[in-house]
C-alpha positions in Angstrom: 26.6 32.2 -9.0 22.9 32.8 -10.1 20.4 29.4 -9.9 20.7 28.4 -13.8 24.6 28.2 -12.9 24.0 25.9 -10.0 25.7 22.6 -9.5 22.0 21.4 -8.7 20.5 23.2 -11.7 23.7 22.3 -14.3 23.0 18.5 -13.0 22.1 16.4 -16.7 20.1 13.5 -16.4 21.3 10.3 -16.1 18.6 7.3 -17.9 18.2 4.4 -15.4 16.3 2.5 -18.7 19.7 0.7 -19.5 23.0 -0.3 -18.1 25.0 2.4 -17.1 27.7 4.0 -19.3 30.9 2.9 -17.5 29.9 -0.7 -18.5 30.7 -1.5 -14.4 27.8 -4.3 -14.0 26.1 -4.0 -11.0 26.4 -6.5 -8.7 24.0 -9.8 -8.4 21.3 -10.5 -6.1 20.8 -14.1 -5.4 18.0 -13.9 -4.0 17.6 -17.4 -1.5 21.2 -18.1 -1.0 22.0 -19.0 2.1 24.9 -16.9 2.8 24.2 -13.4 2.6 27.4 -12.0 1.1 26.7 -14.5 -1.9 22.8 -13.4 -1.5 23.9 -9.6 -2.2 22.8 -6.3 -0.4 20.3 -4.5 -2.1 21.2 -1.3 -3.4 18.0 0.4 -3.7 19.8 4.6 -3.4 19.5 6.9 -5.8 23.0 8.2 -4.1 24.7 4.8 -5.7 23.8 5.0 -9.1 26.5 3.5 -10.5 26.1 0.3 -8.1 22.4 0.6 -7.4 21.0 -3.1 -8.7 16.8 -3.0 -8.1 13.9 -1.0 -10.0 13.0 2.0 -8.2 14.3 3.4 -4.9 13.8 3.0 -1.1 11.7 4.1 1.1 8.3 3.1 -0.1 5.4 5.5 -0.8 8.0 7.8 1.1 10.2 8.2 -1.8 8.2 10.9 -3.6 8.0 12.9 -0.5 12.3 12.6 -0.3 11.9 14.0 -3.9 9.8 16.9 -3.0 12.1 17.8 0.0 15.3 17.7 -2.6 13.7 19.8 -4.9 12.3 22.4 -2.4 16.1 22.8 -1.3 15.4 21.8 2.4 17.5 17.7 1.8 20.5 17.7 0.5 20.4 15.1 -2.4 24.1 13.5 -1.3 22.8 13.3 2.0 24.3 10.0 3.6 22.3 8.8 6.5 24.2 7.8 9.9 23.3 4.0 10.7 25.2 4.6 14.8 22.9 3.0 17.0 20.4 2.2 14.5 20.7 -1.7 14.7 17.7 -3.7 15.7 16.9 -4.2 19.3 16.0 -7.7 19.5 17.6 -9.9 17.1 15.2 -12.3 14.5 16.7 -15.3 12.5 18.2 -16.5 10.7 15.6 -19.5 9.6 15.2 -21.5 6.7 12.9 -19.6 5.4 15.0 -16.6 5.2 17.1 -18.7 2.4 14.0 -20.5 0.5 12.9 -18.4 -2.6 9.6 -20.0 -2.8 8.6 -18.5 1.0 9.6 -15.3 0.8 9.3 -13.0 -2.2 8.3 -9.3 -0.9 10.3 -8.2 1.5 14.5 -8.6 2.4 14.7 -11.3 5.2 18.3 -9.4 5.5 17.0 -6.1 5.4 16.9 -5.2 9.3 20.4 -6.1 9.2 22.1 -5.1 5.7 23.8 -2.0 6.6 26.2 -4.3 9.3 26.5 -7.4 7.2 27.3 -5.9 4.1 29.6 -2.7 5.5 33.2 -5.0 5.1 32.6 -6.2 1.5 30.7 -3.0 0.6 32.1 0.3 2.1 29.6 3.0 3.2 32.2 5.4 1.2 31.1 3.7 -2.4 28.2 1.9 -1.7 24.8 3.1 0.5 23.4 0.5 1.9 19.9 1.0 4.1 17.9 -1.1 5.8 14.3 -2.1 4.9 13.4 -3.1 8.0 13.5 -1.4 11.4 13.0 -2.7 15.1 12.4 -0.9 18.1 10.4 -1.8 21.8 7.8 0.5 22.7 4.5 0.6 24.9 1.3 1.2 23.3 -1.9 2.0 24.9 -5.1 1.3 23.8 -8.2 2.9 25.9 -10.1 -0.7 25.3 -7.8 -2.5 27.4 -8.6 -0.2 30.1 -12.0 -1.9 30.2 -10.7 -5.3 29.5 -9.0 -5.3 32.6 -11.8 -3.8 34.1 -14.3 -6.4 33.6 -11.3 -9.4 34.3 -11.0 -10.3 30.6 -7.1 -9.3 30.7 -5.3 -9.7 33.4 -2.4 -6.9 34.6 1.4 -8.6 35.0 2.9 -5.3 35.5 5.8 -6.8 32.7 3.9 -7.0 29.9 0.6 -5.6 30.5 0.4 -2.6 33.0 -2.2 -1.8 35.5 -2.7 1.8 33.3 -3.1 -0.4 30.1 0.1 0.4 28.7 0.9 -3.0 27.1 4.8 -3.9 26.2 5.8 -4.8 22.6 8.6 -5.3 20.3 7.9 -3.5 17.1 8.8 -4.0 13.2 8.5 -1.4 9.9 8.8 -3.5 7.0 9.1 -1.7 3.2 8.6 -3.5 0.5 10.9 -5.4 -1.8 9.8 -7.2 -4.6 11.7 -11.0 -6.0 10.2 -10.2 -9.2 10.5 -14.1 -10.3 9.6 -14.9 -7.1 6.0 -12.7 -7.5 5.0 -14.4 -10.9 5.2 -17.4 -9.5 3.8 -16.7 -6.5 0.8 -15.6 -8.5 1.0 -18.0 -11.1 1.6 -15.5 -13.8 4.6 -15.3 -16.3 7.1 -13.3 -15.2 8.0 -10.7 -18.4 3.9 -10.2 -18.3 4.1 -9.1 -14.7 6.9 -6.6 -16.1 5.0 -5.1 -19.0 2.0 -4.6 -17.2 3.3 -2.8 -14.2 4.8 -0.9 -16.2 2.2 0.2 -18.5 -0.5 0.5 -15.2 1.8 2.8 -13.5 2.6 5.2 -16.5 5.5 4.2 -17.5 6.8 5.3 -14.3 9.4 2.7 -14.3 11.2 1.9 -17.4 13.2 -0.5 -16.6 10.5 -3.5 -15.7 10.9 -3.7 -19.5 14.3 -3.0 -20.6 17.0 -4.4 -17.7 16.1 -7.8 -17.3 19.2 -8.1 -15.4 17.6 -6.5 -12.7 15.3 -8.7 -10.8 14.9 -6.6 -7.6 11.4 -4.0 -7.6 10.7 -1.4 -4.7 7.5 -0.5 -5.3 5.9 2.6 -4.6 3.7 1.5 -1.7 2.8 1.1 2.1 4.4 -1.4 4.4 3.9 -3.9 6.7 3.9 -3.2 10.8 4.4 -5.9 13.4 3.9 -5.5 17.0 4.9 -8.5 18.6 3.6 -9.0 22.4 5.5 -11.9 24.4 8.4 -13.5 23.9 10.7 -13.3 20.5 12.2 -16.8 21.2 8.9 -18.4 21.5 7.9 -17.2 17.7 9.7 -20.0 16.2 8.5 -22.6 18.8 5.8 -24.9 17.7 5.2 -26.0 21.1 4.9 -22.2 23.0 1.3 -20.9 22.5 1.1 -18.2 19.4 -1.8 -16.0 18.6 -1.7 -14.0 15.3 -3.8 -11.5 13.4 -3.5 -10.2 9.9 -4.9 -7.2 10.0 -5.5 -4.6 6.7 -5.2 -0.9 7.6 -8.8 0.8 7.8 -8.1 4.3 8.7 -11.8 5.0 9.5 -12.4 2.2 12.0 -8.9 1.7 13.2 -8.2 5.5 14.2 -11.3 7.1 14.1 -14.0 4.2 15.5 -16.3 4.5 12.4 -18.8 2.1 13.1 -19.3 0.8 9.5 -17.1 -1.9 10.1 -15.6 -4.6 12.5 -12.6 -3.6 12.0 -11.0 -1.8 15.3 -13.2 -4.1 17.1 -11.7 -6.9 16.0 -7.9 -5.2 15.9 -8.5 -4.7 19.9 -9.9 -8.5 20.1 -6.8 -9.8 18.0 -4.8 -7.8 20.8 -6.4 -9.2 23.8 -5.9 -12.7 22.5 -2.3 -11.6 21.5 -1.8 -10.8 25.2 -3.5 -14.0 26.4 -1.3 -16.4 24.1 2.1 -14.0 25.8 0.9 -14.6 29.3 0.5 -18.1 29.0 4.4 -18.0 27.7 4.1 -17.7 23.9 3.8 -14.8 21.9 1.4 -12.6 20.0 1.8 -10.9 17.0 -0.4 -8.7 15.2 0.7 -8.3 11.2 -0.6 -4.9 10.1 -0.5 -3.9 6.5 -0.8 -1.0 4.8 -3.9 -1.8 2.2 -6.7 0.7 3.0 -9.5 -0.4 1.7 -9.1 -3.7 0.6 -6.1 -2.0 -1.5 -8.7 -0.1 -3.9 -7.7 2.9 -1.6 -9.7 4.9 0.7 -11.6 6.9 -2.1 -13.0 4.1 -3.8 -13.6 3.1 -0.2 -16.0 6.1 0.1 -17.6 6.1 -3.0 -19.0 2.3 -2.7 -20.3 3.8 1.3 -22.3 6.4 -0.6 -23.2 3.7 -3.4 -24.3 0.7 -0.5 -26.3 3.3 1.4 -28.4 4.5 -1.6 -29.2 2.2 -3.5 -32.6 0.7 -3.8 -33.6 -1.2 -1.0 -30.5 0.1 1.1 -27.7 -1.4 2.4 -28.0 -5.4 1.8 -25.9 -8.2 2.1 -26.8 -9.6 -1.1 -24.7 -6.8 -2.6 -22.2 -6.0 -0.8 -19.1 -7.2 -2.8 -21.1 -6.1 -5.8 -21.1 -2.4 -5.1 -18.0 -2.4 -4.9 -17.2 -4.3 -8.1 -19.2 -1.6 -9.8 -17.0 1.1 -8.7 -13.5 -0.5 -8.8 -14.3 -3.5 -11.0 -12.9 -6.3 -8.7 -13.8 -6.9 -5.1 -10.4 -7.1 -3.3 -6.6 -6.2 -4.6 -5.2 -7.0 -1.7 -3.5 -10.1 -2.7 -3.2 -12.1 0.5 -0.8 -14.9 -1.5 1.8 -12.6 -0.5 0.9 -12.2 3.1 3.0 -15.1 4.2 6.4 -13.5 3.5 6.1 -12.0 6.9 5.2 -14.7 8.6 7.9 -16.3 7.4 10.3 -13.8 8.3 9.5 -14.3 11.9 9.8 -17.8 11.6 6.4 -19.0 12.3 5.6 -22.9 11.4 2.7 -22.9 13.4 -0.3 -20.6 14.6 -2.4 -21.9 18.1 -4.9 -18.5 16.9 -6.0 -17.0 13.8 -8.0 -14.4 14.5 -9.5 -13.8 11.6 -12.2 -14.7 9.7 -11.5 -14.1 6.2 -10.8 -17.5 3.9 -8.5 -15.6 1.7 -6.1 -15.1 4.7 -6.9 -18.5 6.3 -6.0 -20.1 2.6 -2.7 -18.2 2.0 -1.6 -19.3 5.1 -2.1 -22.4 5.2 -1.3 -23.1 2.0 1.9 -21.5 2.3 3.4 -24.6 4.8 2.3 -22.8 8.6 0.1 -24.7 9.7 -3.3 -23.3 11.8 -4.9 -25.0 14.8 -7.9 -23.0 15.5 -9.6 -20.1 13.7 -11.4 -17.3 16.0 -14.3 -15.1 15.0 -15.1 -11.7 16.3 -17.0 -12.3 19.2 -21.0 -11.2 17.9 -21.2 -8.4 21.1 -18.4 -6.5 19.3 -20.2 -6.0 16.1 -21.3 -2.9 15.3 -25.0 -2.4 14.5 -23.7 -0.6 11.3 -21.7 -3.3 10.5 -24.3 -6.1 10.3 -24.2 -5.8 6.6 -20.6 -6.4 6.1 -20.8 -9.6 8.4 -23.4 -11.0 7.2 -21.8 -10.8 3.5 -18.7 -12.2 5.1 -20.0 -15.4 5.7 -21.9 -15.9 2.8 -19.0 -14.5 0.6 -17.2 -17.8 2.5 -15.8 -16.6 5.9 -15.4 -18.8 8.7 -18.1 -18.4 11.5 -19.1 -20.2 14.5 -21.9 -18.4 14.8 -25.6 -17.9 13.0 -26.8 -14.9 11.2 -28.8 -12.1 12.1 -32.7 -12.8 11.9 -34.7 -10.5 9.3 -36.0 -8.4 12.1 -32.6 -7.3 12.8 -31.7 -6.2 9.0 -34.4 -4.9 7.9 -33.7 -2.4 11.1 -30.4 -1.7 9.9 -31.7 -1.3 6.4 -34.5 1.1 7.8 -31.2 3.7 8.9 -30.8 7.6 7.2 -27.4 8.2 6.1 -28.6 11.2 4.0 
């Protein structure tokens, strides 16, 4: 048989853009109903097409790379993945959160879960049902603990925290999964609006935002959400155990390679040394790490304003910080923290003891979304960089929650006074 005779090659396309030609609906996602069989699975797999009932497919940004391996011959398209052993390893929920459709709206509270739930009224034979979330244990080290302990700021338990630095956690991958109602409202914006738009801004890439109203279910084609949780899981949902929490937004730069341009691994390692605190004194820690590189403009348009800050007349200043950047992308942040609390949520939180974070937005979406937060905690001033002056001093002008005063003009006009050419 020569390739043009192929089954792959013969395949004919089949158009997702309406209902499909067997007239079988799909079946309904209730999104917020308390029991999950009457909630739904969703059925995000190309490999169902005939039962699949969300916009786009799983995996994330990952889906484009499953395409790539299909069509370079090395995955088998029917592939059918094998969920043995695969369940998660610490069990979450449920809460009543997980069944009120104003708290969560962008991710599956059942999706850690859905492939066991769902397997008696949905067999694996017709229907593929994967999860969207996954949950493992692990040990992570980070070299700055090392130091911690050295100078007696963390203390080694040998359970959670070990005398090498290795610290204990329970860990979460969370994809994204859209409530498409549930967004517009969430961001105040009318629903079939939200539809035309992202589909016009992504190309057209998805048809059927506009034409299968039906389907109220989007996978979008973008990062996730990692939480490492440090402590105990039954404490999460405990408003009287001690919890510490930080939000933080992926910044490949700082966070794996220590660029000094920001605060942002030194205040990823802070977040974790009070996350440790808050476990040994019986609660939990969490840190919340999302995939939105560069305040979701993306890490090119991350570069470009770096190049714009440092050369423009008088140098990098605080006075324009959020403006370069608006010249470049046209807006100063896309990160949309409204959406932020879903995860929260998920876990079960009602209240946080620690917010280390600084940024309003965060504070605001927060709070505003029912947790309540006792006490907000800056990056301590020593674990600035000198580089990153600039960014704190826009910060808290911009709004951010300090404790602390400013740098004097001495100081910035030294940073100001740097080459970067």
């Amino acid at each position: 048989m020569t390739d043009a005779q192929s089954p792959q090659k013969r395949k004919h396309i089949i158009l997702t853009s309406h209902p499909n030609a067997t007239g079988e609906k799909v079946h309904p996602i209730r999104w917020g109903a308390s029991d999950p069989l009457e909630r739904g699975p969703i059925i995000g797999s190309v490999r169902s097409r005939n039962h699949r009932n969300v916009i786009g497919t799983m995996g994330g940004a990952y889906s484009v790379y499953r395409a790539l391996a299909v069509a370079s011959g090395v995955l088998d398209p029917n592939h059918k993945a094998d969920f043995t052993n695969t369940a998660p390893v610490v069990e979450f929920g449920p809460y009543p959160s997980w069944s009120d459709p104003d708290k969560i709206v962008s991710l599956d509270p059942l999706g850690a879960i859905a492939p066991n739930i769902f397997s008696s009224q949905f067999p694996k034979d017709d229907y593929d049902i994967g999860p969207t979330i996954a949950v493992t244990k692990a040990h992570i080290q980070i070299p700055e603990l090392k130091d911690e302990i050295a100078k007696g700021r963390l203390k080694v338990d040998g359970t959670l925290l070990k005398a090498d630095g290795n610290l204990r956690v329970t860990k979460a991958a969370i994809d994204p999964v859209w409530y498409l109602p549930g967004i517009a409202k969430r961001l105040n914006v009318d629903e079939w609006e939200l539809r035309r738009i992202l589909f016009q801004q992504t190309g057209g890439m998805f048809p059927e935002l506009v034409t299968r109203q039906d389907l109220h279910v989007f996978l979008p084609p973008i990062g996730g959400t990692t939480v490492y949780i440090v402590g105990d899981i039954g404490a999460i949902a405990d408003p009287t155990k001690p919890l510490a929490l930080r939000v933080h937004d992926e910044c490949n730069g700082s966070d794996v390679f220590g660029s000094d341009i920001c605060t942002c691994r030194p205040y990823l390692v802070h977040g974790i040394e009070v996350c440790i605190q808050a476990a040994q004194a019986g609660g939990t820690g969490i840190i919340v790490y999302c995939r939105k590189e560069g305040r979701a403009l993306g890490e090119v348009t991350k570069f470009l304003v770096y190049n714009a800050r440092k050369r423009q007349e008088g140098g990098d200043r605080a006075d324009a910080y959020f403006l370069r950047t608006e010249c470049v992308a046209g807006v100063q942040d896309m990160r949309f923290q409204e959406l932020m609390p879903d995860v929260l949520h998920w876990l079960g939180i009602t209240k946080i003891d620690q917010l280390v974070s600084m940024s309003n937005l965060k504070y605001n979406a927060i709070t505003h979304s029912g947790i309540e937060v006792v006490e907000r905690i800056p990056i301590p001033p020593e674990l600035v960089p000198a580089d990153a002056q600039v960014e704190i001093e826009a910060k808290k002008s911009a709004g951010y929650y300090s404790d602390t005063g400013g740098l004097s003009e001495e100081d910035l006009a030294k940073i100001k006074g740097r080459d970067y050419s």
